[in-house]
Structures are given as structure tokens and as C-alpha cells.
Backbone as CSV, one residue per row, in Angstrom:
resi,resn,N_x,N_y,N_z,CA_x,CA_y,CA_z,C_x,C_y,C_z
1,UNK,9.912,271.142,43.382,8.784,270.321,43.873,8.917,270.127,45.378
2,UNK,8.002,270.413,46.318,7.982,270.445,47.619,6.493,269.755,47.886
3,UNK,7.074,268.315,48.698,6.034,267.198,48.846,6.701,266.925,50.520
4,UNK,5.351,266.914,51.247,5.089,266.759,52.636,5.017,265.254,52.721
5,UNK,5.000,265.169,54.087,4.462,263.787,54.926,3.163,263.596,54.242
6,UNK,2.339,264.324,54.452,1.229,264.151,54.215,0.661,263.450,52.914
7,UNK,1.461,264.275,51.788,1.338,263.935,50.222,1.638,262.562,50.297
8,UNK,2.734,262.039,50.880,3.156,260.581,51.183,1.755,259.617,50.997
9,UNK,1.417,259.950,52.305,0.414,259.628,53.091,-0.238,259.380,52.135
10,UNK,-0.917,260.453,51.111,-2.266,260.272,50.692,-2.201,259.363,49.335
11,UNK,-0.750,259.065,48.734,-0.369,258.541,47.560,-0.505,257.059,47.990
12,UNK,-0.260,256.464,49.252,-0.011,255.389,49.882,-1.282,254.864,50.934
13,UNK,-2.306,255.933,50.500,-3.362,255.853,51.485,-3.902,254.167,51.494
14,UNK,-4.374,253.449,50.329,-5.145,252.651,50.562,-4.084,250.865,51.434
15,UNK,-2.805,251.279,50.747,-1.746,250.232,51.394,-1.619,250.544,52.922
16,UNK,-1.627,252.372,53.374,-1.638,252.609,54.277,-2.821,251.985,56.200
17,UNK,-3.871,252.534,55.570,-5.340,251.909,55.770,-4.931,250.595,55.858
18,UNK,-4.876,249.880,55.026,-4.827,247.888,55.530,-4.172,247.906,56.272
19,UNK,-2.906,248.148,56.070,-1.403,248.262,57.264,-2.293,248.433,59.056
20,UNK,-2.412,249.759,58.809,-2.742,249.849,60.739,-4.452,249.197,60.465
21,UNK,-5.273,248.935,59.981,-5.817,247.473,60.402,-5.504,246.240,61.005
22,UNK,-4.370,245.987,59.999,-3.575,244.670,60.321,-2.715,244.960,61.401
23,UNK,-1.904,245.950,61.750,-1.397,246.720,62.686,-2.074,246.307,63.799
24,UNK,-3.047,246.853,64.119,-3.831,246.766,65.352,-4.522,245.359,65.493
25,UNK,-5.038,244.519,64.580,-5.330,243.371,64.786,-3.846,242.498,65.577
26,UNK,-2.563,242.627,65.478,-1.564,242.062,65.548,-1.508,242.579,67.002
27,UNK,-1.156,243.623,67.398,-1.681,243.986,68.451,-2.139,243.535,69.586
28,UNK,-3.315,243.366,69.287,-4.631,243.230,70.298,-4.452,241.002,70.292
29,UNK,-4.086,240.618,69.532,-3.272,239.038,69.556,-2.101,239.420,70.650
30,UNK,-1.189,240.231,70.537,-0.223,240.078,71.043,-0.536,240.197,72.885
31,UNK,-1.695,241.086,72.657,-2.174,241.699,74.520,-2.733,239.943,75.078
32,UNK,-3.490,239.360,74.006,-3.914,238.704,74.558,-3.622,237.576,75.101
33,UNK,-2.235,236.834,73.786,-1.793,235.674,73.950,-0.056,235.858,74.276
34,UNK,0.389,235.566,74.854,2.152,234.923,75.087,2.830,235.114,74.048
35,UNK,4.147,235.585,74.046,4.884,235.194,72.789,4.908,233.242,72.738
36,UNK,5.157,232.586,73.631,5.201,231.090,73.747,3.876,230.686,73.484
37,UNK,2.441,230.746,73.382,1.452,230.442,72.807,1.555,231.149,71.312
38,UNK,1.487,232.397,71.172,1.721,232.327,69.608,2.027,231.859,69.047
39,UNK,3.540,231.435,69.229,4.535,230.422,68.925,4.757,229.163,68.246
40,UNK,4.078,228.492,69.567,3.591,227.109,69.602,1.951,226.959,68.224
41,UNK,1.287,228.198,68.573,0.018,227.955,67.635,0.609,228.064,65.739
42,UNK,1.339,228.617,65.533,1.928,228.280,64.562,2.682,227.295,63.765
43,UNK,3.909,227.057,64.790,4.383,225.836,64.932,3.943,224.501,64.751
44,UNK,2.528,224.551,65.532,1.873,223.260,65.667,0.999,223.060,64.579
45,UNK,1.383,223.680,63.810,0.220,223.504,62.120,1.108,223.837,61.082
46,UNK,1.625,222.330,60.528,2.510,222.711,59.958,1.829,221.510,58.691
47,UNK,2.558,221.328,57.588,2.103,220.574,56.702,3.185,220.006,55.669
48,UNK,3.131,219.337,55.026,4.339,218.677,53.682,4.209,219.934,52.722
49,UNK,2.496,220.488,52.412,2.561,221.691,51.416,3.398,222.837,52.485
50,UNK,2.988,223.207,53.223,3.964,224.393,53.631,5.119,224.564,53.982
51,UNK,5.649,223.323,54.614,7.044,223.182,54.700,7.499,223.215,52.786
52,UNK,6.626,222.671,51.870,7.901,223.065,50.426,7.686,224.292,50.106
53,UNK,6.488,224.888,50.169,6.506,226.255,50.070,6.491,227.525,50.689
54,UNK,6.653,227.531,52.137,7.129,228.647,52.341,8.395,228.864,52.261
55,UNK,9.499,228.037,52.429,10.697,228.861,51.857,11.183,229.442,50.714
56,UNK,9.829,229.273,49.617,10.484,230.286,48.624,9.169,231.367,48.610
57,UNK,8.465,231.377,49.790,7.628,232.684,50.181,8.507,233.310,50.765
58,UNK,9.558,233.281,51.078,10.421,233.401,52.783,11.590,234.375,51.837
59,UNK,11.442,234.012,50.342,12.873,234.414,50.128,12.057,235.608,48.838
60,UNK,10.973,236.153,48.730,10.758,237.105,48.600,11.156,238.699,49.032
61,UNK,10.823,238.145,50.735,11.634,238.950,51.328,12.625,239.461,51.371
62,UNK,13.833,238.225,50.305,15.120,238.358,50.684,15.933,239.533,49.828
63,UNK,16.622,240.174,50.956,17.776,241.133,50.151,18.095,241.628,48.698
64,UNK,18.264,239.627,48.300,19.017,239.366,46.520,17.566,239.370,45.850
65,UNK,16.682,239.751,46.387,15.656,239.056,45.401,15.107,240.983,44.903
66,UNK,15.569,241.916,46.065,15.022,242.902,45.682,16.491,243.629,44.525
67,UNK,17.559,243.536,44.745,18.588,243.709,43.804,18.579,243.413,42.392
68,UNK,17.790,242.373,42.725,17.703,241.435,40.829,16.309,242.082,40.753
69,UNK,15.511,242.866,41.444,14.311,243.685,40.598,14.898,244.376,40.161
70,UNK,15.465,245.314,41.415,15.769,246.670,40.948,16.858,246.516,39.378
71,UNK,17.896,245.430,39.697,18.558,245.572,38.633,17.870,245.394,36.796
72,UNK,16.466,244.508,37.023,15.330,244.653,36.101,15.098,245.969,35.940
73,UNK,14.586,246.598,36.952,13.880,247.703,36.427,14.725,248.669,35.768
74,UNK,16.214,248.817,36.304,16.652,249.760,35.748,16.862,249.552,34.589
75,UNK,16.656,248.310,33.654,16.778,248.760,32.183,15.372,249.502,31.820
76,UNK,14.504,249.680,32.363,13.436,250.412,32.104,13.710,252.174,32.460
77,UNK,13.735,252.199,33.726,13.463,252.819,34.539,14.868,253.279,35.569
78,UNK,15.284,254.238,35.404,16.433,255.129,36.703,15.753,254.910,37.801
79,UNK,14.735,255.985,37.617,14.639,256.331,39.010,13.460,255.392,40.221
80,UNK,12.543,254.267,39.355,12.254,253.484,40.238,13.348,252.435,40.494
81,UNK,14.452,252.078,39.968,15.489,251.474,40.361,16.105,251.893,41.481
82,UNK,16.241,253.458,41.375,17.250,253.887,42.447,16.256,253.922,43.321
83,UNK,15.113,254.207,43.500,14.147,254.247,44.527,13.914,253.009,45.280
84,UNK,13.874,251.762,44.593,13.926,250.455,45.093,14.980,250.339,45.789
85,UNK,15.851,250.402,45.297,17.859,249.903,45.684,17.780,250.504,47.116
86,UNK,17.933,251.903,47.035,17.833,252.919,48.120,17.354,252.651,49.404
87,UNK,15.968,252.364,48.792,15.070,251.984,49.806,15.195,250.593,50.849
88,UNK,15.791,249.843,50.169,16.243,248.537,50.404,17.833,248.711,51.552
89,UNK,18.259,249.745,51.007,19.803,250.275,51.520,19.656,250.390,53.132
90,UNK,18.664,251.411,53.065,18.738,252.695,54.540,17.718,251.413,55.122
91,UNK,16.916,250.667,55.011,15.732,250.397,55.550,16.832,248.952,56.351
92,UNK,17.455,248.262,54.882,18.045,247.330,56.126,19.298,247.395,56.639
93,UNK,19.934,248.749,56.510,20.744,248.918,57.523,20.330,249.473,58.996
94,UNK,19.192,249.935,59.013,18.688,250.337,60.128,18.136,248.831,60.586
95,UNK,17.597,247.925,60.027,17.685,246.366,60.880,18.380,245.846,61.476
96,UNK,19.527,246.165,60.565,20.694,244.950,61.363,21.570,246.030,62.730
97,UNK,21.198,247.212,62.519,21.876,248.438,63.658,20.662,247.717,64.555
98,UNK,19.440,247.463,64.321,18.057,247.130,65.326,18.684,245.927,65.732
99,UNK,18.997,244.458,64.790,18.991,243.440,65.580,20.840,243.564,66.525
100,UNK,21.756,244.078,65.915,22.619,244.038,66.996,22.872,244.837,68.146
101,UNK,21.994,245.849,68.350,21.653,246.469,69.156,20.768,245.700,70.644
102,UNK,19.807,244.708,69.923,18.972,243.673,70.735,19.373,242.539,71.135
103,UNK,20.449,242.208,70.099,20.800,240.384,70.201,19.663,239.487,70.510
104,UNK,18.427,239.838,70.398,17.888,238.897,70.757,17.708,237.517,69.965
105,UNK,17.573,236.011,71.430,17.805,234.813,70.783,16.339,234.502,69.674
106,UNK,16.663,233.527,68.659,15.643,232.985,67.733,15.193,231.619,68.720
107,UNK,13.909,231.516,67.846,13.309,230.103,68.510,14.235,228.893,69.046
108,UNK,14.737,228.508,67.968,15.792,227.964,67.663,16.490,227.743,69.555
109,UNK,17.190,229.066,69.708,18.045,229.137,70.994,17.020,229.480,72.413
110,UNK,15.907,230.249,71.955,14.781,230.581,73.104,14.176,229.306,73.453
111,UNK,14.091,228.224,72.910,13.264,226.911,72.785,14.289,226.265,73.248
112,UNK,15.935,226.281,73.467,16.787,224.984,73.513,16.767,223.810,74.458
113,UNK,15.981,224.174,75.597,15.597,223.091,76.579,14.334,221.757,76.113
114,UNK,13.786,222.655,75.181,12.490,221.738,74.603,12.927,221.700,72.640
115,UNK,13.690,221.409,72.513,13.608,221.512,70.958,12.669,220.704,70.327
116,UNK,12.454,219.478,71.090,11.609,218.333,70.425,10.370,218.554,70.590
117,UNK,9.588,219.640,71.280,8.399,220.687,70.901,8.118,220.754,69.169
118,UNK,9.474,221.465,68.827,9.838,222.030,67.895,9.736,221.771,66.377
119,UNK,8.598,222.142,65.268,8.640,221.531,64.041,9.583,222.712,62.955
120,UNK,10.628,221.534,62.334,11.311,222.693,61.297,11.216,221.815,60.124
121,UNK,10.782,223.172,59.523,11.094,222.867,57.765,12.345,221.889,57.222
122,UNK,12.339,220.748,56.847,13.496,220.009,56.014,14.392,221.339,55.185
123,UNK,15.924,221.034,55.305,16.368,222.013,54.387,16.731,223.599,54.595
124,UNK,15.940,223.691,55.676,16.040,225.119,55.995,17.295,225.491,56.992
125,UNK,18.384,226.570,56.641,19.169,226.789,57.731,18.285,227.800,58.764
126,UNK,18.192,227.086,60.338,17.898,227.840,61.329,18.748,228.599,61.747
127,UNK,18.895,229.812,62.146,19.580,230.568,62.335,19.128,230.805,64.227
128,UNK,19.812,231.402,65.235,20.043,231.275,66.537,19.747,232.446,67.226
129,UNK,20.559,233.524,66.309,20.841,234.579,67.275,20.319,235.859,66.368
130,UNK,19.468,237.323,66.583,19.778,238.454,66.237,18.242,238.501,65.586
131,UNK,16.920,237.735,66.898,16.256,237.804,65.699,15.206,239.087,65.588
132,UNK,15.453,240.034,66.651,14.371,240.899,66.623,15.102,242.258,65.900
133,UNK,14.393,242.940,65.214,13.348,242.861,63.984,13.415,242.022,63.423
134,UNK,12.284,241.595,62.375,12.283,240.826,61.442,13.072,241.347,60.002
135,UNK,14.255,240.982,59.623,14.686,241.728,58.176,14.068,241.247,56.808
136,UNK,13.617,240.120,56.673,12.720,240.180,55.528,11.390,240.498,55.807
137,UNK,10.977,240.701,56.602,9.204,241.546,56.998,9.765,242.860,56.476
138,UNK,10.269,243.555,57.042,10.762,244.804,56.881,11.070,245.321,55.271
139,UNK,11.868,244.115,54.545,11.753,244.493,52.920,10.651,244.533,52.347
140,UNK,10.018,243.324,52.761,8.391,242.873,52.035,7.679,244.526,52.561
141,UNK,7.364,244.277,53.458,6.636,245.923,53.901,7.081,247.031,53.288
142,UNK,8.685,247.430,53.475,8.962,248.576,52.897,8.833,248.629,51.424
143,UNK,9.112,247.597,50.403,9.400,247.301,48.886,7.755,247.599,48.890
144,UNK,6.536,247.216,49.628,5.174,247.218,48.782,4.641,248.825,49.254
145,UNK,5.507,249.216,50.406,4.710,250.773,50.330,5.598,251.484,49.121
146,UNK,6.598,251.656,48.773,7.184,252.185,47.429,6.753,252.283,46.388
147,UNK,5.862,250.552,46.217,5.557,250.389,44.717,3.919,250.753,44.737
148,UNK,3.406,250.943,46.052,2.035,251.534,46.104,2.226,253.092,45.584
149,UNK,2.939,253.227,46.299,3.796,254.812,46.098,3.600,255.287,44.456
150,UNK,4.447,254.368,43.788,4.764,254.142,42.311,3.618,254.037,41.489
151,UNK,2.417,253.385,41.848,1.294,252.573,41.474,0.288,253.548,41.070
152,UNK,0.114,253.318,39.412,-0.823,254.424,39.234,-2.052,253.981,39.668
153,UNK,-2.432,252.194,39.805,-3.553,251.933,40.058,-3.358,251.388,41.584
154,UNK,-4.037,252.048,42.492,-3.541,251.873,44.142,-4.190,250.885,44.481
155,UNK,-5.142,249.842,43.398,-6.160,248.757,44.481,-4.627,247.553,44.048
156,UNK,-3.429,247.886,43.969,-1.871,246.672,44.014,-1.977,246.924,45.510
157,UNK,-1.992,247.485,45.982,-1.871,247.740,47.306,-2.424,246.850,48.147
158,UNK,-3.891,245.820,48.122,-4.168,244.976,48.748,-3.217,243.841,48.530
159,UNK,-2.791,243.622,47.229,-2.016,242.512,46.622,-0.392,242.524,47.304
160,UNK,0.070,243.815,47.781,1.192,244.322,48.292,1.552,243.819,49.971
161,UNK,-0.175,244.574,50.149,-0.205,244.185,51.579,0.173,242.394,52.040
162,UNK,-1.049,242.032,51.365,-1.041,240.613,51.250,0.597,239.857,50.968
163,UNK,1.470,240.246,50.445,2.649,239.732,50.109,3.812,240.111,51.514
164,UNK,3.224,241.055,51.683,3.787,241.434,53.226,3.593,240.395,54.634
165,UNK,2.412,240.191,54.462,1.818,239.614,55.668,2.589,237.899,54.998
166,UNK,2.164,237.381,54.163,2.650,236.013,53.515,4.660,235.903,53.858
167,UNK,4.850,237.080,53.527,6.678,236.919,54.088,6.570,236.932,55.563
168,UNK,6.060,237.776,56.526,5.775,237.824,57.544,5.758,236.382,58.229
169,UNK,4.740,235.980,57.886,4.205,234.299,58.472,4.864,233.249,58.100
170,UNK,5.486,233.769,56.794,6.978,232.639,56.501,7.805,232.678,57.157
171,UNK,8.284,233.856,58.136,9.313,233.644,58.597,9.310,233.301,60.234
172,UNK,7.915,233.002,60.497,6.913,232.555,61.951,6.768,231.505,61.649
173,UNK,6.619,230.770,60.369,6.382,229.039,60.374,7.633,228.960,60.325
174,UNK,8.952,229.345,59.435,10.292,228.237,59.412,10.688,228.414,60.818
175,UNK,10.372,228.922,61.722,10.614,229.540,62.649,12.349,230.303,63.108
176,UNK,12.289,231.146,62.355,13.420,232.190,62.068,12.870,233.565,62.973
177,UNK,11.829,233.479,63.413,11.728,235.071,63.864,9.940,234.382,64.576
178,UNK,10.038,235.617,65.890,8.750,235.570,66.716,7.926,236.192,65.963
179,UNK,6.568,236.535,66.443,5.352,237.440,66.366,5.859,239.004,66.405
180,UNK,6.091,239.312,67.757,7.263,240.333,68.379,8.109,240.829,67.135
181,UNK,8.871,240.284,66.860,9.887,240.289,65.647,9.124,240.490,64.411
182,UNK,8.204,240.014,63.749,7.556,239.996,62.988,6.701,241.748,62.460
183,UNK,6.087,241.841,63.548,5.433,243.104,64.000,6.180,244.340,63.996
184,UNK,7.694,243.971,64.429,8.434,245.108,64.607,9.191,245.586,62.850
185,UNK,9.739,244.516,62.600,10.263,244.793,61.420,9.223,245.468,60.186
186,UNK,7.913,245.019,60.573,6.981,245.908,59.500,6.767,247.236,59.948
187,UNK,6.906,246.993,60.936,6.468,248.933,61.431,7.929,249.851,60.649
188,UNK,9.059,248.795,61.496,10.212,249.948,60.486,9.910,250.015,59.241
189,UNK,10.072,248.807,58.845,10.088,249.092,57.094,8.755,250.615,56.790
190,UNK,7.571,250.471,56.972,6.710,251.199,56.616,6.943,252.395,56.885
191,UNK,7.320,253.011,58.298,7.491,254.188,58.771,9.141,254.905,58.035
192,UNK,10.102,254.144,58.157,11.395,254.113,57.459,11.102,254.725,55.699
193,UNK,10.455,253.892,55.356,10.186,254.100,53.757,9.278,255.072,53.748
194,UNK,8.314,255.198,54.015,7.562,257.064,54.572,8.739,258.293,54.596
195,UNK,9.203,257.723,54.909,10.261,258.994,55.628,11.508,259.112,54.252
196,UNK,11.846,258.112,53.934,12.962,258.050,52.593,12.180,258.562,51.734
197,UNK,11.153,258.044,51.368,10.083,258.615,50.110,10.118,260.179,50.069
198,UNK,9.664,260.557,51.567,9.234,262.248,51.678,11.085,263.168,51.337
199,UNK,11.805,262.102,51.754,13.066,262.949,51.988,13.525,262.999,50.516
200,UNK,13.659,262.095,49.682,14.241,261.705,48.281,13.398,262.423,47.172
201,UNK,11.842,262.776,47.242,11.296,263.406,46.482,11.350,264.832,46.897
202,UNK,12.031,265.145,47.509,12.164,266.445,47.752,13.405,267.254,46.977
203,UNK,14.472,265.897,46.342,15.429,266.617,45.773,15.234,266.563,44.640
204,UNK,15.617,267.669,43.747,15.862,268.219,42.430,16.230,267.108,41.720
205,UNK,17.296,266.332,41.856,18.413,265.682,41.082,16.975,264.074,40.523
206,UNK,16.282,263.980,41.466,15.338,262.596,41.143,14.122,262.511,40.543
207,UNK,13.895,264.044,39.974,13.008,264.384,38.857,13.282,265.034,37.802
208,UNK,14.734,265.004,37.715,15.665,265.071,35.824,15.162,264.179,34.796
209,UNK,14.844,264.845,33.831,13.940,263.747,32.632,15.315,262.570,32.612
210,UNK,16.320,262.832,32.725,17.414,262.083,32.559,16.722,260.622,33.487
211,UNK,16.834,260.834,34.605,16.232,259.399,35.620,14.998,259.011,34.892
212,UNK,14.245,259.294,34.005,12.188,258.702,33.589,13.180,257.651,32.429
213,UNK,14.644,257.747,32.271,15.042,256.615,30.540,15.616,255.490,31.944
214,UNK,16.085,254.159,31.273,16.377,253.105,31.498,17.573,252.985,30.111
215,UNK,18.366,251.623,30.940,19.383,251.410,30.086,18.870,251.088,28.707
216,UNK,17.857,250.500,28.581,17.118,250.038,27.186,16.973,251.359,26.197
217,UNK,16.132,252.023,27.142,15.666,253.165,26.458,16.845,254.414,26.037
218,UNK,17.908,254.171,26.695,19.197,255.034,26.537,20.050,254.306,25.505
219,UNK,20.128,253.082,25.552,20.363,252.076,24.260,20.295,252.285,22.863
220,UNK,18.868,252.592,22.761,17.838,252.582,22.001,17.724,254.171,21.509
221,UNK,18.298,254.952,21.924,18.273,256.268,21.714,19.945,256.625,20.899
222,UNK,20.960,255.886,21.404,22.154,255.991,21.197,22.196,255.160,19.253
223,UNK,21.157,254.198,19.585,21.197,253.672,18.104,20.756,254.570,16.861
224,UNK,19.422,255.662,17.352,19.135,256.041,16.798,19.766,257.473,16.749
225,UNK,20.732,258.053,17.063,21.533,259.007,16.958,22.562,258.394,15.632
């Protein structure tokens, strides 16, 4: 089986399409306004409902949360497990090579002369240092182009997008990460996972009927032997 960029592309088209919409809308905000007005316009609209709930919008994004899918799926499913896991692997090790490469400071330390500007979520650890890319933008983004990927019915893909942008802005209200930061970590994730997708379906070994069983279904086969 020999699958291009392109094939990518066209499997991922409609998640694709919203993306550089939203892409370029983010953009054309960024030409216009300051990272310190963005900032502040977020910041300054804050609420009792969003402070309790975006931190468990925030932790969608997170690392453990895509491990305990993947580790779900694989009783179904090999090879969307290993495709998740994987994907999750290369995408945020290339973040954290991005944020220590940048060091750049979080609100948190960019703000330290004015903290009392500053609205934070009760409860939340602020973190200081390492914040550009964003690493949970980057999962949320990369995890929903995969499963668009995966998706026999591609209108998940608005629902995908949408879960992207919602981790995104969670991590702009607790204020853990800029606009800047925000923006960047989705571009990796998307372009990153493009590129793993095209490279991983290209090998032999990840379209063995062996990877289409799950532990259940290998279970369940062993009983009936």
C-alpha cells in the first residue's frame, strides 16, 4: 500500500479546511492586536463558571488522558491504539525539544512586575517557565486530526476541531500559555501528525489483519479455540 501526502490530505480534508480557517483568523488577531492586549482581553473575562471548568477542559489535552484512551482502545483495536500512543510520542517530544529550545517565560513570569493585573483560576498550579509551544494544544490538535483520519463519518471533524480550539483557550484563560504559544503548538501538532500518518501507513507491518483484533477480541478468540 503506497499512500501520499496528498491521500492524507484528502481523508482529513474537512478537519483540514476548519483548521487553516481558524488558522488564518488567529492570524490576522495576532497582526492586529499585541501579545499584552490579547492577553489582558482574555484574562479580563473571567467567571466562577469558568474558572471550575476549564481545568478539566485543560486536562483533555493532557498527556495521561490520551494514554488511558489509547490504553481503552487497545482492547478493541491494535492498530488505532498504536496510532494514538505513537502519535502522542513523536508529536510531544518534538514540544518539549520546541519549548527547551525557546525557554520562553509564561504569563505568570512575563507579567511579574504587575501580577495584581493578573486573574488565576483557584487551585490551579501556574507554571513559569517553557511556555512556547503550547503542549496540550498540540495533543488536542494532533489526537483530532488522527481520529478524523480514523473517522468513517468526517462531519466528527467539526466536533474535533471544536475540542481543539476549547483546549487551546483553556490554556489562555488559566493562563499557562500566550496566543503565540497557543497558535504554535496547533500548527505542530497538525503538520507533525500529517507527516506520522503519511510515514506509518506506508509500512507493511500496520496493515497485518493481526493489528484490526484488540485484547478483547484476541481473548475471545483464545476461548473459543
Amino acid at each position: 500500500m503506497n499512500i501520499s501526502i496528498k491521500d492524507v490530505l484528502q481523508r482529513i480534508r474537512p478537519f483540514f479546511i476548519l483548521y487553516l480557517i481558524l488558522l488564518i483568523c488567529c492570524l490576522l488577531i495576532k497582526i492586529i492586536y499585541t501579545k499584552e492586549e490579547i492577553y489582558f482581553a482574555v484574562n479580563t473575562r473571567y467567571s466562577v463558571f469558568l474558572d471550575t471548568i476549564e481545568p478539566y477542559i485543560t486536562d483533555l489535552g493532557n498527556g495521561w488522558t490520551i494514554v488511558i484512551l489509547s490504553a481503552i482502545v487497545a482492547l478493541y483495536n491494535y492498530r488505532i491504539a498504536f496510532l494514538l500512543i505513537t502519535t502522542f510520542v513523536i508529536t510531544s517530544l518534538s514540544v518539549q525539544l520546541a519549548k527547551f529550545c525557546f525557554d520562553a517565560p509564561r504569563p505568570k513570569l512575563y507579567f511579574a512586575r504587575q501580577l495584581g493585573r493578573l486573574h488565576f483560576a483557584k487551585g490551579v498550579e501556574i507554571l513559569s517557565h517553557n511556555s512556547f509551544p503550547s503542549g496540550h494544544t498540540l495533543t488536542a490538535f494532533a489526537t483530532g486530526i488522527l481520529l478524523t483520519y480514523l473517522a468513517k463519518n468526517k462531519n466528527w471533524a467539526f466536533l474535533l476541531v471544536f475540542y481543539g480550539m476549547m483546549v487551546g483557550f483553556s490554556r489562555m484563560y488559566l493562563s499557562e500559555h500566550f496566543f503565540e504559544d497557543v497558535i504554535a503548538g496547533s500548527i505542530m501538532g497538525v503538520v507533525l501528525t500529517i507527516l506520522w500518518i503519511w510515514f506509518i501507513e506506508n509500512k507493511k507491518f500496520i496493515h497485518s489483519p493481526g493489528w484490526d483484533r484488540g485484547l478483547l477480541k484476541s481473548k475471545a478468540r483464545e476461548a473459543e479455540l
